[in-house]
C-alpha positions as a Markdown table, in Angstrom:
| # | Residue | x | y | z |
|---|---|---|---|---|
| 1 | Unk | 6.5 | -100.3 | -14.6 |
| 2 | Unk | 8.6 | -98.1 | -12.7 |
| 3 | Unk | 10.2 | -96.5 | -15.5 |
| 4 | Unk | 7.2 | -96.2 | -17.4 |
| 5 | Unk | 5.6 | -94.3 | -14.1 |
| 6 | Unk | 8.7 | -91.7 | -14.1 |
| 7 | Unk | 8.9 | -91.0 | -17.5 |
| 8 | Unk | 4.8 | -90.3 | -17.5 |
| 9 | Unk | 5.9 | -88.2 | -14.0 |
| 10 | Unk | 8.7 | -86.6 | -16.4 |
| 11 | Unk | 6.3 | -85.7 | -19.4 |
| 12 | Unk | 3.9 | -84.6 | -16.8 |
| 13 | Unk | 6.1 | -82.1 | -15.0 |
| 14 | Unk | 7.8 | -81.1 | -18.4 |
| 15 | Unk | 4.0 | -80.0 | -19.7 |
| 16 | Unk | 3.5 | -78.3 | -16.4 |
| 17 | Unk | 7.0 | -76.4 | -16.8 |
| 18 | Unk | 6.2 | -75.6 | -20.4 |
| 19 | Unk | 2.7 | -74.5 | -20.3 |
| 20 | Unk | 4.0 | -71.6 | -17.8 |
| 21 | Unk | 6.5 | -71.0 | -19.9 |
| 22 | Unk | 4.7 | -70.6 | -22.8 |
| 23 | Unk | 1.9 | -68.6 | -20.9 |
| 24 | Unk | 4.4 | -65.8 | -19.5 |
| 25 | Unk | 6.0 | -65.7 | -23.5 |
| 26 | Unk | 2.6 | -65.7 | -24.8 |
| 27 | Unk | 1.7 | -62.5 | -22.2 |
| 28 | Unk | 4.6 | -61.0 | -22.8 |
| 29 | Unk | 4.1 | -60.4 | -26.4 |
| 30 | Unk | 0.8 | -59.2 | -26.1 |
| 31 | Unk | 2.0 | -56.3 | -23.9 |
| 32 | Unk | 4.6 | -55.1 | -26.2 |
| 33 | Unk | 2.1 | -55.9 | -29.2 |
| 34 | Unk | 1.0 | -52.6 | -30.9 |
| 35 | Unk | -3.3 | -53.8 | -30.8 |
| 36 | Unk | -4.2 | -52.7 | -27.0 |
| 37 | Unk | -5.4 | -56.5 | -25.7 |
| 38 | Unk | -7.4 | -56.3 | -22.9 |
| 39 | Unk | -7.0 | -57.9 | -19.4 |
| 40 | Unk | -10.1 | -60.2 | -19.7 |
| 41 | Unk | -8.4 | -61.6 | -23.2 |
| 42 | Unk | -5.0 | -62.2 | -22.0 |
| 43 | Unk | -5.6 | -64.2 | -19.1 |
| 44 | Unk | -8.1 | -66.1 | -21.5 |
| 45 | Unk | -5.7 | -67.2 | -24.4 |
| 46 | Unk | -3.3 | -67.9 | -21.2 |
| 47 | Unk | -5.5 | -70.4 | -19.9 |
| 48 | Unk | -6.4 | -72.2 | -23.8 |
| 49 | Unk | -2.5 | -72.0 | -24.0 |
| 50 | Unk | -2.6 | -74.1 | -20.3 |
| 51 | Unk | -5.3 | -76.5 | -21.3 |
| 52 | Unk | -3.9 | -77.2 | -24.9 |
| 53 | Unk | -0.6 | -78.0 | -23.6 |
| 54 | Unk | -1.6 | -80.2 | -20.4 |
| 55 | Unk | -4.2 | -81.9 | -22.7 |
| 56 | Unk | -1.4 | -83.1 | -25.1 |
| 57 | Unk | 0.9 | -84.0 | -21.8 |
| 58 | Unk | -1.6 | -85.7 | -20.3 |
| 59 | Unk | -2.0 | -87.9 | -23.8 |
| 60 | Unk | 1.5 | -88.3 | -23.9 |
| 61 | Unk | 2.0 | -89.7 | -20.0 |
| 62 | Unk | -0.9 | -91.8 | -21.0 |
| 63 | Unk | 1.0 | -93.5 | -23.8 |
| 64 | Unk | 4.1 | -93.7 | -21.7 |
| 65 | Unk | 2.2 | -96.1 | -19.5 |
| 66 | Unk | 1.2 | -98.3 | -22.3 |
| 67 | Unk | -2.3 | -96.7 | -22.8 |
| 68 | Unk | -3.4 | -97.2 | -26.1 |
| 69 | Unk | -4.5 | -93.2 | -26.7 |
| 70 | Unk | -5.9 | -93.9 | -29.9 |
| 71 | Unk | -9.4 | -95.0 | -29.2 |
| 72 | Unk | -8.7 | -92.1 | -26.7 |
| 73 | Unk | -8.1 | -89.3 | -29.1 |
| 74 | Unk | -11.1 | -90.6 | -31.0 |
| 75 | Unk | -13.7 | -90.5 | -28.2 |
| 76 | Unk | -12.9 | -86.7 | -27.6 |
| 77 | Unk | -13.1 | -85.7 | -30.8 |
| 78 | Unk | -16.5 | -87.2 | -31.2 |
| 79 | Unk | -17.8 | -85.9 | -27.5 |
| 80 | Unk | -15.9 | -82.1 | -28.6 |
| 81 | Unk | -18.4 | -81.9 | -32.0 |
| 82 | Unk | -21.1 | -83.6 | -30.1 |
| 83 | Unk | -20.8 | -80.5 | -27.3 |
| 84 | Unk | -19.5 | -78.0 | -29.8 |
| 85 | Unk | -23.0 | -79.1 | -32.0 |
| 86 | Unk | -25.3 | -78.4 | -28.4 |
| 87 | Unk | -23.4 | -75.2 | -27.6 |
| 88 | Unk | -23.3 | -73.6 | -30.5 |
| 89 | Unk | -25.2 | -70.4 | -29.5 |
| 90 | Unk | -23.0 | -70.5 | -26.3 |
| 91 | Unk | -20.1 | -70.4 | -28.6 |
| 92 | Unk | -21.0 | -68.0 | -31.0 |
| 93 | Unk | -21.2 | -65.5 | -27.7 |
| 94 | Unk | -17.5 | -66.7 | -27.0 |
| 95 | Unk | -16.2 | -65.9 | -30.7 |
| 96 | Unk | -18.1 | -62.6 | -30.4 |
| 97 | Unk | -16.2 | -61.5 | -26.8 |
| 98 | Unk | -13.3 | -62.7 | -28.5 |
| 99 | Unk | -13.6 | -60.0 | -31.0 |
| 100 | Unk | -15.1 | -57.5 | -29.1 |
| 101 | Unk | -11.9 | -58.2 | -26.6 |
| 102 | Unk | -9.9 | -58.2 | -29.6 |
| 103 | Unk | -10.7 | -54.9 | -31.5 |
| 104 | Unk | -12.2 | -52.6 | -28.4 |
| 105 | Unk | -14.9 | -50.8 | -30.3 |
| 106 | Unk | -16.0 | -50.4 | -26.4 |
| 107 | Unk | -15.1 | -50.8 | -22.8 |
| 108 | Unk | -16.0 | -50.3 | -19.1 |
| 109 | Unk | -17.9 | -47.1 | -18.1 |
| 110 | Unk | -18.4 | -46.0 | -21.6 |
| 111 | Unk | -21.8 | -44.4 | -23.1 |
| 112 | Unk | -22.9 | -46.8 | -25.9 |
| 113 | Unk | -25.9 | -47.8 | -27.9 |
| 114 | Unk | -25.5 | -51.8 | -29.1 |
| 115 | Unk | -29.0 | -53.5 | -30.2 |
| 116 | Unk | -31.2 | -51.2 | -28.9 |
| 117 | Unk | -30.1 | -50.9 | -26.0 |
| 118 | Unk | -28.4 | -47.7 | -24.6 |
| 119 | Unk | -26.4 | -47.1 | -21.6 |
| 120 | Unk | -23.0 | -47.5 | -19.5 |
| 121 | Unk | -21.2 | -50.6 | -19.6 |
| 122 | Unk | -20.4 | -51.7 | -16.1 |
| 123 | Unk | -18.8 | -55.1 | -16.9 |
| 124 | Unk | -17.6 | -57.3 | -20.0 |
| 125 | Unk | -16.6 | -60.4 | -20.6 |
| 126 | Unk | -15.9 | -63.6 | -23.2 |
| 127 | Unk | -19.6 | -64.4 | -22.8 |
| 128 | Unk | -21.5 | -61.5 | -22.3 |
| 129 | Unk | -21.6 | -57.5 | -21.8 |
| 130 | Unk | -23.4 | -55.8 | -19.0 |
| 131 | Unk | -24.7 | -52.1 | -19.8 |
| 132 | Unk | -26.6 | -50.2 | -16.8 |
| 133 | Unk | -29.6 | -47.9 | -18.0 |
| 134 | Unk | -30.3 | -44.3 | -17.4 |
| 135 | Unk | -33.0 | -45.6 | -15.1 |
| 136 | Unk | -30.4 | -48.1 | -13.3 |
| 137 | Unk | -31.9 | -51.1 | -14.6 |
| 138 | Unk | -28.9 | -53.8 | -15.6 |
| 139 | Unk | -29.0 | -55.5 | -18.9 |
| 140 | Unk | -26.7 | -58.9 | -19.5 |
| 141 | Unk | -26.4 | -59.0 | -23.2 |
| 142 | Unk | -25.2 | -61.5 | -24.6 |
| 143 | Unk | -21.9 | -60.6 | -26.8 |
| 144 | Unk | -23.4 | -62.0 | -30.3 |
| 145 | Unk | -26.4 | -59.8 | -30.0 |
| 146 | Unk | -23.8 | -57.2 | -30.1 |
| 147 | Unk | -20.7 | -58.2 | -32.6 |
| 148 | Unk | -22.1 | -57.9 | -36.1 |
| 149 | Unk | -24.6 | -55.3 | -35.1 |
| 150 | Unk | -24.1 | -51.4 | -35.2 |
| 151 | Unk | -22.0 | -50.7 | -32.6 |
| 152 | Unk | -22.3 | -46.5 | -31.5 |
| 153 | Unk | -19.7 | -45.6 | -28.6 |
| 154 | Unk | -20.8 | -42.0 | -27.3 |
| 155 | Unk | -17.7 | -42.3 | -25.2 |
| 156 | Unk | -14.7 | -43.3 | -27.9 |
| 157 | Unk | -14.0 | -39.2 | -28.2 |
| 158 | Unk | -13.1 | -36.5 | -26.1 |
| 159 | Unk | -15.5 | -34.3 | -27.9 |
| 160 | Unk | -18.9 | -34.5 | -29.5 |
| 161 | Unk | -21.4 | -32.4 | -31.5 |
| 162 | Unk | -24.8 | -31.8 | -30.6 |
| 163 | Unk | -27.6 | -31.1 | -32.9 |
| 164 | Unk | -30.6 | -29.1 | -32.0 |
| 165 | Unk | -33.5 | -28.1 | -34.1 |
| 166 | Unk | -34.9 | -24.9 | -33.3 |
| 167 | Unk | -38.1 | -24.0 | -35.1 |
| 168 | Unk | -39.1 | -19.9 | -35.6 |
| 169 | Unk | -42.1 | -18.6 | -36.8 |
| 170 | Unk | -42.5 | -17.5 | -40.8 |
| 171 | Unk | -42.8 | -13.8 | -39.3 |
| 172 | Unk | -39.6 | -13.8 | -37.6 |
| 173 | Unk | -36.2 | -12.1 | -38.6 |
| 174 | Unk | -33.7 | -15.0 | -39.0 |
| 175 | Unk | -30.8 | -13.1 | -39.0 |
| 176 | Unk | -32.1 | -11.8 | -35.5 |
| 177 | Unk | -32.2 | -15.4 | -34.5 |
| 178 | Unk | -29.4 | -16.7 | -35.5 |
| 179 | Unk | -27.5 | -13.7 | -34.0 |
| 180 | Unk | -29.5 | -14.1 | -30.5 |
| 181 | Unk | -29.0 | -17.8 | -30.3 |
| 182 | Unk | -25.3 | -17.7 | -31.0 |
| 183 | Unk | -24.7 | -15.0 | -28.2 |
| 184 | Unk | -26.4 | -17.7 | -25.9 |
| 185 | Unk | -23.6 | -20.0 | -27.3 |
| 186 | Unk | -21.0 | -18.0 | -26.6 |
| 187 | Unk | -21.8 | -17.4 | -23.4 |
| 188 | Unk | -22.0 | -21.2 | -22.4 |
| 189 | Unk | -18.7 | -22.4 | -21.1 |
| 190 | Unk | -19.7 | -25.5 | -22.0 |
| 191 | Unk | -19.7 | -24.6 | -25.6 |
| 192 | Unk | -16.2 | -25.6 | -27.7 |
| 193 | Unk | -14.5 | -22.8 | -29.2 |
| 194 | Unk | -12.3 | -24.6 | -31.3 |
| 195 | Unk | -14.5 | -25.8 | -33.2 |
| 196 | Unk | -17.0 | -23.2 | -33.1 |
| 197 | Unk | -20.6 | -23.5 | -32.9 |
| 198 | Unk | -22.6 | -23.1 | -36.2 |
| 199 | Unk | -26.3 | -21.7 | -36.4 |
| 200 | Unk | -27.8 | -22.5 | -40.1 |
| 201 | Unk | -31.4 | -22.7 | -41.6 |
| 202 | Unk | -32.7 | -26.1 | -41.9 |
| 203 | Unk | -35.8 | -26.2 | -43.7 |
| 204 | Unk | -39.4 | -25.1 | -44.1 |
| 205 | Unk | -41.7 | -26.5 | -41.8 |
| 206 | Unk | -45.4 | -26.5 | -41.7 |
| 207 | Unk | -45.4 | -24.0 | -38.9 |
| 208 | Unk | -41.8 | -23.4 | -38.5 |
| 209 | Unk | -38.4 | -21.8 | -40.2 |
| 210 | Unk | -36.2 | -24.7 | -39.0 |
| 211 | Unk | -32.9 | -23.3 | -37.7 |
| 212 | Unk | -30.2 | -26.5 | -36.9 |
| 213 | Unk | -27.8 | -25.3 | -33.7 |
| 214 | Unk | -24.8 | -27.0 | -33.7 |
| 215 | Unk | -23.0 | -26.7 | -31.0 |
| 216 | Unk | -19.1 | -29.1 | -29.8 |
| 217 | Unk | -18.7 | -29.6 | -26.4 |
| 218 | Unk | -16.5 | -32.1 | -24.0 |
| 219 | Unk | -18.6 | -35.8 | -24.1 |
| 220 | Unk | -19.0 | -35.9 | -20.3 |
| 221 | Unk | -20.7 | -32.5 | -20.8 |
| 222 | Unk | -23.3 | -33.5 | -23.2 |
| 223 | Unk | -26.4 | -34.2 | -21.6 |
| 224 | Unk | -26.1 | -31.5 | -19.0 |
| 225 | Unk | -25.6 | -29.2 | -22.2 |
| 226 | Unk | -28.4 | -29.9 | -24.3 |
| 227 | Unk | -30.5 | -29.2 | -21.2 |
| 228 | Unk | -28.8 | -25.9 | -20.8 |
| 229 | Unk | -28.9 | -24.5 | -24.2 |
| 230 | Unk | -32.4 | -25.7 | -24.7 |
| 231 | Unk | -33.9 | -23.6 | -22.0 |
| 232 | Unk | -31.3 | -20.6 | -22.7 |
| 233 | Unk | -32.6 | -20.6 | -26.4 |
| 234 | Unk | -36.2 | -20.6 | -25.3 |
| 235 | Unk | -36.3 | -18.1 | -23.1 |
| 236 | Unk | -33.6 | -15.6 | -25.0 |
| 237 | Unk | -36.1 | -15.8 | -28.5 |
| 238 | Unk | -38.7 | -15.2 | -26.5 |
| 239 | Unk | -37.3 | -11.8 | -24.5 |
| 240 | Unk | -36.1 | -11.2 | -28.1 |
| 241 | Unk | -39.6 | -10.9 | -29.4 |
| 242 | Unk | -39.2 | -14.0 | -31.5 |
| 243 | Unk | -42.2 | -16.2 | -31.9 |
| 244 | Unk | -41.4 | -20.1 | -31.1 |
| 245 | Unk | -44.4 | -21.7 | -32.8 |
| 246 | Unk | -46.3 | -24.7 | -32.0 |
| 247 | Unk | -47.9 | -26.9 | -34.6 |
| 248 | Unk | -51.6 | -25.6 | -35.5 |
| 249 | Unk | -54.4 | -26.0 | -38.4 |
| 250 | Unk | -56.1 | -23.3 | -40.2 |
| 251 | Unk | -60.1 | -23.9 | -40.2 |
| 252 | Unk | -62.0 | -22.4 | -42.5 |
| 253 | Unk | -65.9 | -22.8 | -43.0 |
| 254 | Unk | -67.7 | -22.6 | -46.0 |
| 255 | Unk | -71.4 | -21.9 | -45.7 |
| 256 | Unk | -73.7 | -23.0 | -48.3 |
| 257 | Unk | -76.9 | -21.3 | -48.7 |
């Protein structure tokens, strides 16, 4: 008996030795690996790493005691699909942080847009992203709403384009436009240089000449910009004499004598 109880004590403190061993290789080697994994993942596959190892040390002391494992090995494979079967939805959510973790199409404090929902993203994990609103409310979504979904990241560049649609009445000179609006442009430090804004005719409206502005700027600038050039347009066009119509319906009535 005693030699049965130190060799279990052996196996025991041989899993313990190797499961930090194996932990600190496994780390190591996703440092120096060339795909970026994340915090929240490493310490994750560190821990499966612990569990699978003093799971299979634990068996083994077991059987070093004379504990017939089998029945054993049976029992939690049975109770594993039995749990696996009743938390399936949970562990979709798991296999979806894992790739999210894995492949970083987002991460903390960026802008994104993921199921409808759009917003920063204030915390992630294996389970579940949170993403705060632009009116502060906090959304927990769970991470297979997101993985297999359209994923926009309004953060992922240093630099984005912003559209604008800028309608001008039939009458107007387009040229005129175009000129006045890219002088407001230019004279935006906000507005990209490199590369440079473009002012083009869009279309033919119902009431409108469409003109599309197209303007880069830094992402963090973004929203402040479109504010910006949106008023700046306005009121330029208008000092310029240039009509900004508004939708409207010609009326005409037909007497019948």
């Amino acid at each position: 008996i005693g030699l049965r109880l130190g060799g279990a004590l052996l196996i025991l403190l041989g899993g313990w030795l190797l499961a930090k061993l194996a932990v600190r290789l496994a780390t190591r080697l996703m440092e120096l690996s060339r795909f970026e994994v994340s915090k929240i993942l490493r310490q994750f596959i560190g821990k499966l790493i612990k569990v699978a190892i003093w799971a299979i040390a634990g068996i083994m002391a077991l059987g070093q005691l004379g504990v017939n494992v089998g029945p054993l090995i049976a029992g939690l494979g049975v109770t594993g699909f039995i749990i696996g079967f009743a938390m399936q939805q949970t562990l979709a959510n798991f296999a979806a942080g894992f790739m999210i973790l894995l492949y970083r199409p987002y991460g903390i404090g960026h802008s994104v847009e993921v199921s409808g929902i759009s917003g920063k993203v204030e915390e992630m994990n294996l389970s579940m992203t949170v993403i705060r609103t632009g009116d502060n409310a906090k959304l927990v979504v769970p991470n297979g709403k997101i993985w297999g979904n359209v994923i926009r990241n309004n953060s992922a560049r240093e630099t984005r384009r912003l559209d604008l649609v800028i309608g001008i009445g039939y009458d107007a000179d387009i040229a005129k436009a175009k000129e006045v609006i890219l002088d407001i442009l230019a004279k935006n430090d906000k507005v990209l240089t490199d590369p440079g804004p473009t002012v083009r005719a869009d279309g033919l409206g119902d009431s409108a000449v469409n003109l599309i502005v197209r303007p880069w700027c830094r992402s963090s600038d973004y929203g402040a910009l479109k504010d910006e050039l949106i008023q700046a347009i306005k009121e330029g066009l208008e000092r310029a004499g240039i009509e900004i119509p508004y939708p409207q319906l010609d009326v005409h009535m037909v007497s019948k004598g």
